[in-house]
N, C-alpha and C positions, 0 to 999 in steps of 0.2 A: 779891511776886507771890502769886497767888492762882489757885488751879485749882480750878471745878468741874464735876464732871463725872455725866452720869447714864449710867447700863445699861440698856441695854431689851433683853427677849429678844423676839425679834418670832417668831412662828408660821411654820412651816416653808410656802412658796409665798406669801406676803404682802411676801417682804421687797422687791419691785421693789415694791410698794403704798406701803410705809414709806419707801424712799427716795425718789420721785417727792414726797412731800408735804414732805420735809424740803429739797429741790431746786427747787420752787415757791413754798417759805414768803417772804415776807418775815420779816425778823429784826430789824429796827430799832436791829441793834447798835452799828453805827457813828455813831449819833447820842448813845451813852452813855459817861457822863465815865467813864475808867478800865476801858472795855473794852481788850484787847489782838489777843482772834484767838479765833477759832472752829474747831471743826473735827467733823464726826463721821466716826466712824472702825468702820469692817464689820470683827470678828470672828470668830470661829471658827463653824461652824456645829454643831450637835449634833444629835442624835435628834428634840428637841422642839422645837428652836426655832436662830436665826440672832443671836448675842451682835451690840449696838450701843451703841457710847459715844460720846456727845455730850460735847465737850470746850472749855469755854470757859477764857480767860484772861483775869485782872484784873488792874490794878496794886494792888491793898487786896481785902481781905474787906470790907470798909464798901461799896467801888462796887460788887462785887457782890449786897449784901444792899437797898442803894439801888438799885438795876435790876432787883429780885424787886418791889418798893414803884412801879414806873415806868409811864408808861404806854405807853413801849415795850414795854415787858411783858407789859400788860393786852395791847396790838394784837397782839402777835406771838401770843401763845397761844390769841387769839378766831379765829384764820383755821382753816381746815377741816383737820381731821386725819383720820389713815388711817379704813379702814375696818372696822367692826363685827368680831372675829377678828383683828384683826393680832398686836395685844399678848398674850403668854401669861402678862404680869403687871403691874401697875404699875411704871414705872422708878424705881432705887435712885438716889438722891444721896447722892455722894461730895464732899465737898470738903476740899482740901488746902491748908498755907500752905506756901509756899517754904522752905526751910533752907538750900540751898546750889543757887548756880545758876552756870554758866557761861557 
């Protein structure tokens, strides 16, 4: 198994902005060999911003690097995102391989 996952610190009053786009996207994930499950998951909030982790599951790091390459990919990431101020930085990518799972 394969996990990855991004951080976004999204700008404190944006974040109903951010999720409303992340709720209306298409994702085209279920049409990709070796996806497992999706999830984004809100957070702690702070001073400057509202913590967001976007959290996918793969069966291989291969179907996931083949699905950055996809043109699921390409579609899902050309559709309209937040608005100008949402993000207080670019999101960090994480990704993790399984060692022990139950």
């Amino acid at each position: 198994m394969f996990i990855a996952m991004n951080r976004f610190k999204i700008n404190l009053n944006h974040d109903e902005d951010f999720e409303q786009v992340w709720r209306e996207r298409e994702t085209f994930l279920s049409e990709v060999p070796g996806f497992l499950k999706f999830a984004l998951l809100r957070g702690p909030q702070y001073d400057s911003h509202v913590l967001y982790v976007s959290h996918s599951t793969w069966e291989t790091e291969e179907a996931f690097h083949a699905w950055t390459k996809s043109e699921a990919f390409k579609n899902a990431h050309r559709q309209s995102s937040a608005p100008k101020g949402t993000y207080l930085a670019h999101p960090d990518l994480e990704t993790f391989n399984a060692i022990l799972q139950e």
